[in-house]
TORDREN-836681 format. One line per field, with one value per atom (N, C-alpha, C, O, CB): x, y, z; residue number from 0; atom name. Coordinates in steps of 0.02 Angstrom, whole numbers. Glycine has a CB too. Layout:
<gumis>
xx = [X; ...] .
yy = [Y; ...] .
zz = [Z; ...] .
i = [NUM; ...] .
at = [CA; ...] .
</gumis>
This chain:
<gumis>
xx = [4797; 4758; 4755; 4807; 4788; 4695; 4688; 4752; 4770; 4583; 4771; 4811; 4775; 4801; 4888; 4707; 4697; 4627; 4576; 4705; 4635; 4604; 4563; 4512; 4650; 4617; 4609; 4638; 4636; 4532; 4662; 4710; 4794; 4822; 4692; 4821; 4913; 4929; 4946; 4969; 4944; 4953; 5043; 5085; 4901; 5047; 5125; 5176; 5237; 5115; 5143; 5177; 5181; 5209; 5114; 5162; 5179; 5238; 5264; 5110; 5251; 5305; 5354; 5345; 5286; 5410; 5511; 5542; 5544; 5563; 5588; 5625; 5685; 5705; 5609; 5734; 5788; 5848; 5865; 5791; 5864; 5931; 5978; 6005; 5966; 5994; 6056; 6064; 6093; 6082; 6022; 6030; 6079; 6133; 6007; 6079; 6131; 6161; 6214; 6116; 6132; 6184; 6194; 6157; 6175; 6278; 6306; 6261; 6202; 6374; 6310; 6274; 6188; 6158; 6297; 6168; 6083; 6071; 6093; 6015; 6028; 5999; 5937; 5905; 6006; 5909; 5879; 5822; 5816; 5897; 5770; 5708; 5651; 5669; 5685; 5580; 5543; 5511; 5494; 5499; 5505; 5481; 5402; 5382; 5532; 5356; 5288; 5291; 5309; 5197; 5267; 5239; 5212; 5237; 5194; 5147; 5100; 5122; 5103; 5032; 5172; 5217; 5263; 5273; 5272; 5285; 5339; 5288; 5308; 5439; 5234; 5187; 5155; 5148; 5117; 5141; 5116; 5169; 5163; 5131; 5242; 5276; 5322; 5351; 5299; 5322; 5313; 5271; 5284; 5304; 5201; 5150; 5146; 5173; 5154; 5121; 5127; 5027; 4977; 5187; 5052; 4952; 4945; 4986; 4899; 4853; 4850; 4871; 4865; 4785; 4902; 4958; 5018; 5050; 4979; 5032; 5120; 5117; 5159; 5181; 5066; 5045; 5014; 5016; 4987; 4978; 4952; 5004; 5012; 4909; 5058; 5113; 5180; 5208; 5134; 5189; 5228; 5221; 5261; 5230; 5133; 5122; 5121; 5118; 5086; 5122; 5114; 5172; 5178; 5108; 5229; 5289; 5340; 5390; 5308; 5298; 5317; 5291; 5328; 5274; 5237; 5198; 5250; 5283; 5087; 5241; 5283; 5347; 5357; 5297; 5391; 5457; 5449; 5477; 5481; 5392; 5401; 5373; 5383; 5346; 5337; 5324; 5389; 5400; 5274; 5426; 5475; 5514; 5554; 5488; 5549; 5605; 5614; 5665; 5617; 5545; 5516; 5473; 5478; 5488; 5441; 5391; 5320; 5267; 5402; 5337; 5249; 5206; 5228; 5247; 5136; 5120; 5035; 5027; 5160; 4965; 4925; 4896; 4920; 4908; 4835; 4803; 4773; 4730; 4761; 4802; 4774; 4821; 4802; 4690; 4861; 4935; 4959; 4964; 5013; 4968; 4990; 5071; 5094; 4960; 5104; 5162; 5201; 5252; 5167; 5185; 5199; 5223; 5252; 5145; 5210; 5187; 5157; 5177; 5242; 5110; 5103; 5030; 5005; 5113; 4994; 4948; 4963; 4928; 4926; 5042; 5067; 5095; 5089; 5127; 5124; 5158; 5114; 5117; 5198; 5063; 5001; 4981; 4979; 4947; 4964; 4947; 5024; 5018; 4921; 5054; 5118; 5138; 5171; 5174; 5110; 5119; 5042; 5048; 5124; 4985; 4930; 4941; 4913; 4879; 4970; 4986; 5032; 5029; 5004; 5094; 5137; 5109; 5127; 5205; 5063; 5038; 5000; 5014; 4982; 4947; 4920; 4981; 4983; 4893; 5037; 5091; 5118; 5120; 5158; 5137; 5133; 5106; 5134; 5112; 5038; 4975; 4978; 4986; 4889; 4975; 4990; 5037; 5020; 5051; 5106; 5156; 5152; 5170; 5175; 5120; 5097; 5057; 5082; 5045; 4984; 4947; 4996; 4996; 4886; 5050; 5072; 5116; 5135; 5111; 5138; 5171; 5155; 5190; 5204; 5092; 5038; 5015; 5021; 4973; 4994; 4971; 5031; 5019; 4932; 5105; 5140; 5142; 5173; 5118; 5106; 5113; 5185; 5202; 5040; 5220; 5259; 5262; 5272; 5306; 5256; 5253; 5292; 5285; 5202] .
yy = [5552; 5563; 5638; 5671; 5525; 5668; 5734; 5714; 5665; 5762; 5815; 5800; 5846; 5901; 5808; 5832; 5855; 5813; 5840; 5918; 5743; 5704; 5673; 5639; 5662; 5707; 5671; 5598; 5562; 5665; 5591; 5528; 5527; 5582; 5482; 5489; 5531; 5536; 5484; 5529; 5588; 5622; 5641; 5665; 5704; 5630; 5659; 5703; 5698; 5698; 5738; 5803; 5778; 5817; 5884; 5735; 5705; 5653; 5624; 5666; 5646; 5569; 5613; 5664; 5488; 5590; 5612; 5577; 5540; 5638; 5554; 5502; 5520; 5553; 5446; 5485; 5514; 5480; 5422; 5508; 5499; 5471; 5451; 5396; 5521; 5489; 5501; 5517; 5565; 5550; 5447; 5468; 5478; 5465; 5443; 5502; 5535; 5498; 5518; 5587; 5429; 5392; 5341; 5313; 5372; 5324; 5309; 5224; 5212; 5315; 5175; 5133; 5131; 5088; 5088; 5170; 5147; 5168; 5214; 5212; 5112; 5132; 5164; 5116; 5101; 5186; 5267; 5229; 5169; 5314; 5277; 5229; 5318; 5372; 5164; 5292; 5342; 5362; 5321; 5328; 5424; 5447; 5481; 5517; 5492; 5463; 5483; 5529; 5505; 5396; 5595; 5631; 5585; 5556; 5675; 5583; 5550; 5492; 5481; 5522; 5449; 5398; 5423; 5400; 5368; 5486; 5486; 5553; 5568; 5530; 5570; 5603; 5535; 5531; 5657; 5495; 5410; 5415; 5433; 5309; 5385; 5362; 5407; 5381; 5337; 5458; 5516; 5534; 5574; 5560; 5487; 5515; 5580; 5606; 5496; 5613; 5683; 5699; 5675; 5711; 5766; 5771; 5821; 5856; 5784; 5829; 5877; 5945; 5961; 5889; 5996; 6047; 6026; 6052; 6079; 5959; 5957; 5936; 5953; 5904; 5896; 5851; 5900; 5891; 5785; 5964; 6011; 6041; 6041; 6069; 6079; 6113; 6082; 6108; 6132; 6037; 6000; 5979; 5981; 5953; 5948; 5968; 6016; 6001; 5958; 6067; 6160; 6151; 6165; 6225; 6126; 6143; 6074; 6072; 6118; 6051; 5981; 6011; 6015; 5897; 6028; 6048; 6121; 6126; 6081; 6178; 6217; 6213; 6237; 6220; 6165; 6130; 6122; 6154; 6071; 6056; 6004; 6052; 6037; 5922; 6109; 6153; 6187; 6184; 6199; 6214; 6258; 6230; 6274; 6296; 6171; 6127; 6080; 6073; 6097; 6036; 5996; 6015; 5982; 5971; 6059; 6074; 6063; 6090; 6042; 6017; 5974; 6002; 6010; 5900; 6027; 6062; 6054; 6043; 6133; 6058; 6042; 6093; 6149; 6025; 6069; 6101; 6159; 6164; 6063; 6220; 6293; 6303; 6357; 6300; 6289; 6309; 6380; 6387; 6243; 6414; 6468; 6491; 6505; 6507; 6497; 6503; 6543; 6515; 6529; 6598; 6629; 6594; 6624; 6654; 6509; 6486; 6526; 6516; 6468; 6576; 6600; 6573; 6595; 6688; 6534; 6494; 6448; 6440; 6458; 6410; 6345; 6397; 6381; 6275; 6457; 6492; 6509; 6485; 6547; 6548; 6557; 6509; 6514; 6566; 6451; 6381; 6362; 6330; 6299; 6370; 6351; 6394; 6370; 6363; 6469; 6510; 6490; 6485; 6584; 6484; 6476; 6396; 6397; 6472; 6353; 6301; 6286; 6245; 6287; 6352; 6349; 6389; 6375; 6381; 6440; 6464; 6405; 6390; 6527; 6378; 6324; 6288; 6290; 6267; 6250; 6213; 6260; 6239; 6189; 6320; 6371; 6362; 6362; 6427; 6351; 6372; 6300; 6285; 6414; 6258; 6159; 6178; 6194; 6080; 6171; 6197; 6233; 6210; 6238; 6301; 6332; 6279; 6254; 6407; 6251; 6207; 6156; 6146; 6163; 6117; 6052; 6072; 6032; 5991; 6146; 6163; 6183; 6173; 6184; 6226; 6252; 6178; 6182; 6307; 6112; 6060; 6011; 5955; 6033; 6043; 5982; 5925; 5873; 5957; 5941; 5869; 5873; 5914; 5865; 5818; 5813; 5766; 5706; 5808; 5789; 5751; 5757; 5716; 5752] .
zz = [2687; 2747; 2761; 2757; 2808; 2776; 2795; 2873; 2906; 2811; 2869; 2917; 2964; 2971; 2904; 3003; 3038; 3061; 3083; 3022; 3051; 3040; 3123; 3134; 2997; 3171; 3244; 3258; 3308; 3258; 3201; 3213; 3215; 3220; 3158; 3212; 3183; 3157; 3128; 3183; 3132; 3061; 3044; 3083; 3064; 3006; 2977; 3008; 3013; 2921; 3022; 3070; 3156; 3195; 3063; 3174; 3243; 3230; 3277; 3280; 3181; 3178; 3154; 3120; 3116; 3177; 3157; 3147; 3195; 3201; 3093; 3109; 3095; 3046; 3082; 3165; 3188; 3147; 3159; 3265; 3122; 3075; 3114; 3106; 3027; 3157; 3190; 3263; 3289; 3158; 3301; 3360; 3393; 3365; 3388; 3460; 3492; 3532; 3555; 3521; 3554; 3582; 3543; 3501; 3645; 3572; 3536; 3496; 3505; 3573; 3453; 3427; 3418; 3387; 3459; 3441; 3434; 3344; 3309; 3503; 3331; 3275; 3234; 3255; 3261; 3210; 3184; 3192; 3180; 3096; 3220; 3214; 3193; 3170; 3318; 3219; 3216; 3285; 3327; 3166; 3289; 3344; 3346; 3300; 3361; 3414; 3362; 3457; 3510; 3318; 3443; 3487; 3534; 3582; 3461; 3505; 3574; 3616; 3673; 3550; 3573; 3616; 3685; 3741; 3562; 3648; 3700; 3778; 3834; 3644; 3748; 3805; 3845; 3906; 3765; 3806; 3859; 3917; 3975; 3807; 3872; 3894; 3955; 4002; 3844; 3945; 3997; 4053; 4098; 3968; 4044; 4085; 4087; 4136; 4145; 4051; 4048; 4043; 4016; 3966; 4100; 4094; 4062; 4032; 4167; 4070; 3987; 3963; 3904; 3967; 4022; 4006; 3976; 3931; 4063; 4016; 3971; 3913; 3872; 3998; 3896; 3827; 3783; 3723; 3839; 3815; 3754; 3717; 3656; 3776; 3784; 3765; 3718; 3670; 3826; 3741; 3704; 3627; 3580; 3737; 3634; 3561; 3519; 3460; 3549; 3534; 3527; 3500; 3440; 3600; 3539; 3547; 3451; 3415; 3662; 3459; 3416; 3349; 3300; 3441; 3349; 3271; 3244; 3192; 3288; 3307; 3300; 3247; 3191; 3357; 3295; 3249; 3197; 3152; 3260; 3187; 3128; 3057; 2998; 3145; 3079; 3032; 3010; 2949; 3054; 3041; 3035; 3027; 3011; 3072; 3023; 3003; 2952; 2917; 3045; 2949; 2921; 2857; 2805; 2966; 2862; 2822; 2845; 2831; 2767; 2883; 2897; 2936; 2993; 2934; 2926; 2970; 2951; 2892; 2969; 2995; 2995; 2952; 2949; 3048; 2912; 2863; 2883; 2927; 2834; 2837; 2859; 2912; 2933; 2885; 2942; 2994; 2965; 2904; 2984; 2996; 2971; 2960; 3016; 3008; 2926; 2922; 2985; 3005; 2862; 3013; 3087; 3140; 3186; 3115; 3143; 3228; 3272; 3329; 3271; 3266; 3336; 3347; 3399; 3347; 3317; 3347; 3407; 3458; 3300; 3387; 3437; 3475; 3534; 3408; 3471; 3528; 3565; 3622; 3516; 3552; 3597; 3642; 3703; 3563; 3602; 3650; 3694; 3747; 3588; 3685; 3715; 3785; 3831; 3658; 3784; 3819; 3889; 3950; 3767; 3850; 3870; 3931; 3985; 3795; 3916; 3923; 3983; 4029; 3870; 3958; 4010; 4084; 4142; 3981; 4065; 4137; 4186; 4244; 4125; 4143; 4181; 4240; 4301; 4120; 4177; 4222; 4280; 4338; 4174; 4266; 4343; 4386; 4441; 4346; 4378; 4433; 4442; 4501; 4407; 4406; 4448; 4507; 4564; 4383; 4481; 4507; 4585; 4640; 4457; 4568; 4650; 4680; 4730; 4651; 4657; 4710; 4747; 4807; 4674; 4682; 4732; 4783; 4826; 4694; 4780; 4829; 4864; 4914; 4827; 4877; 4925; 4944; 5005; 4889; 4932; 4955; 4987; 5009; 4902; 4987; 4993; 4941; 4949; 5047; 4891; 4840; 4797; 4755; 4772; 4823; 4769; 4702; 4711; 4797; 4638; 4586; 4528; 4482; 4571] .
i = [0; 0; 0; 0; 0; 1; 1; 1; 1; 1; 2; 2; 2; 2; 2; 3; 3; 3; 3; 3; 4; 4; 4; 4; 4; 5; 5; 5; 5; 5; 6; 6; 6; 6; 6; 7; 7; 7; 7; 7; 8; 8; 8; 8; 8; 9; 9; 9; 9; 9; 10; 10; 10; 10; 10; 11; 11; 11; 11; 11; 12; 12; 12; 12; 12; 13; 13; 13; 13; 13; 14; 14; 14; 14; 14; 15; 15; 15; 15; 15; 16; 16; 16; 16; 16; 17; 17; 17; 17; 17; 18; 18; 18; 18; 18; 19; 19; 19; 19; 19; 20; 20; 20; 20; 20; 21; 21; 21; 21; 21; 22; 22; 22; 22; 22; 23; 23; 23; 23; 23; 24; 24; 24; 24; 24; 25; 25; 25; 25; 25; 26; 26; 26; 26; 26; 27; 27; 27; 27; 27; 28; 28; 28; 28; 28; 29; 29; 29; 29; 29; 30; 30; 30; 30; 30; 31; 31; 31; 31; 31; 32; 32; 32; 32; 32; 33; 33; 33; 33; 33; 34; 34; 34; 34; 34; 35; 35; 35; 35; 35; 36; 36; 36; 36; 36; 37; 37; 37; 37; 37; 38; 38; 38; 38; 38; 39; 39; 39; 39; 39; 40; 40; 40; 40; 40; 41; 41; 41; 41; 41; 42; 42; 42; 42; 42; 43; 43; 43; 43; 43; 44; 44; 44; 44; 44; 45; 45; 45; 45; 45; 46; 46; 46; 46; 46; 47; 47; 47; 47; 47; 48; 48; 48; 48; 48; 49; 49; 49; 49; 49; 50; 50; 50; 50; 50; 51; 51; 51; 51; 51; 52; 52; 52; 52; 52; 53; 53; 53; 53; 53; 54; 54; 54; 54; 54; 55; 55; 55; 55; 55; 56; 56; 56; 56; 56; 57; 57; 57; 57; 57; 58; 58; 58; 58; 58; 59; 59; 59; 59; 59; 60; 60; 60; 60; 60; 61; 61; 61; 61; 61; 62; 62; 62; 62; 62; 63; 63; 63; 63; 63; 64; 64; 64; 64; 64; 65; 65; 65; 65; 65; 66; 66; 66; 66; 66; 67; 67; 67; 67; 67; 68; 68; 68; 68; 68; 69; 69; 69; 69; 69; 70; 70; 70; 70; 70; 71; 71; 71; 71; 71; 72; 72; 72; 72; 72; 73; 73; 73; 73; 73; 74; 74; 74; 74; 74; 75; 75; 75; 75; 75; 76; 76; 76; 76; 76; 77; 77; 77; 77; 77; 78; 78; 78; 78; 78; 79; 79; 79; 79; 79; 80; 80; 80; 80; 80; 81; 81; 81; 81; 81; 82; 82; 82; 82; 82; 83; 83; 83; 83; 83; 84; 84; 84; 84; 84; 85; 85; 85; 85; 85; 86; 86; 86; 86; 86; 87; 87; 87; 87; 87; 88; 88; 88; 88; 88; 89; 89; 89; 89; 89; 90; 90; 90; 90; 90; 91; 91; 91; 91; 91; 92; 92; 92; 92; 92; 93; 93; 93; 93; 93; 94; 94; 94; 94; 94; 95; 95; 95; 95; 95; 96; 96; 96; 96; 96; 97; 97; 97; 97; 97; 98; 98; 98; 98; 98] .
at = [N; CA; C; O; CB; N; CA; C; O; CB; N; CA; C; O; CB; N; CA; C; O; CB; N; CA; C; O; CB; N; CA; C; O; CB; N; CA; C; O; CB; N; CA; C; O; CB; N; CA; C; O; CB; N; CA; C; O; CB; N; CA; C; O; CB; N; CA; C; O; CB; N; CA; C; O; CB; N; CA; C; O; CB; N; CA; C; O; CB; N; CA; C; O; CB; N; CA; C; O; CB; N; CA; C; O; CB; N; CA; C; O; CB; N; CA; C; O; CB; N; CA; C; O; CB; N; CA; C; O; CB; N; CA; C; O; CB; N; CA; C; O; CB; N; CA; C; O; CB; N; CA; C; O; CB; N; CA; C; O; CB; N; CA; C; O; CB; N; CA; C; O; CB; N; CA; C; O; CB; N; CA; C; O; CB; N; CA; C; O; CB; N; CA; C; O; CB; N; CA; C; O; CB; N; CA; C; O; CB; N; CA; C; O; CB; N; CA; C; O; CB; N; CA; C; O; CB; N; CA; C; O; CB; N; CA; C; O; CB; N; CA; C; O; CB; N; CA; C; O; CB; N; CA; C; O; CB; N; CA; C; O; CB; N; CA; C; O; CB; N; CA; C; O; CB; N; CA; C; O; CB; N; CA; C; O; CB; N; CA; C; O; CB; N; CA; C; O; CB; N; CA; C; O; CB; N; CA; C; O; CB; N; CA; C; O; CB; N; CA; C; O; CB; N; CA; C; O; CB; N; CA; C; O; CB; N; CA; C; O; CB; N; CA; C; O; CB; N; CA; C; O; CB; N; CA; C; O; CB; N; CA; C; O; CB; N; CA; C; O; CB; N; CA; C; O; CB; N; CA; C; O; CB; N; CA; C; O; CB; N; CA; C; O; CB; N; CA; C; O; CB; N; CA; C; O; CB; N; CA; C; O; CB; N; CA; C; O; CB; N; CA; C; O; CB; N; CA; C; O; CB; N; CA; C; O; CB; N; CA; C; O; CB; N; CA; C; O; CB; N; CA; C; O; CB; N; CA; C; O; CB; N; CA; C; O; CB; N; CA; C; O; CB; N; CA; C; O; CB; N; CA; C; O; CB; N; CA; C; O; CB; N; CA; C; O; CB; N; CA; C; O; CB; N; CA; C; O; CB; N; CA; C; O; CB; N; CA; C; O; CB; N; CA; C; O; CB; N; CA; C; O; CB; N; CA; C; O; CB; N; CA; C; O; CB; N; CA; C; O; CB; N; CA; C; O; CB; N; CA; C; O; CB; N; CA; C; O; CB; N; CA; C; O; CB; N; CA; C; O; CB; N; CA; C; O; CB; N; CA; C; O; CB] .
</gumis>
């Protein structure tokens, strides 16, 4: 599968050998599951992915076609990403929203 296909690709899935609590047994972990399962909106879900490809390149190997060896594409988006969550951040507190 091209890995840049718009579907899930290689580099979004981990599988954890060795989870951290105790007895549980090793399963696989896919990005976009755990941004659902988070409810996470589209700053935390961009960044995070920024933040996931980042890794899985640099640890893993796995990394989307034409990725550049640097990360500073996902750091850029990651930085870009995190200001947005700032400026959320100020409105819900300028609005009283807590979320």
């Amino acid at each position: 599968m091209t890995e840049y296909s718009g579907r899930s690709v290689s580099y979004y899935t981990v599988f954890i050998k060795s989870p951290t609590t105790p007895a549980k047994c090793p399963y696989s972990a896919e990005c976009n599951d755990i941004i659902e399962a988070l409810g996470m909106n589209y700053a935390e879900g961009n960044a995070f992915k920024a933040i996931w490809r980042r890794a899985a390149q640099r640890t893993l190997g796995k990394a989307k076609v034409g990725a550049k060896p640097d990360g500073l594409y996902d750091a850029e988006k990651v930085a870009f990403f995190g200001e947005r969550l700032v400026e959320q951040s100020k409105q819900f507190k300028e609005q009283g929203v807590i979320k």
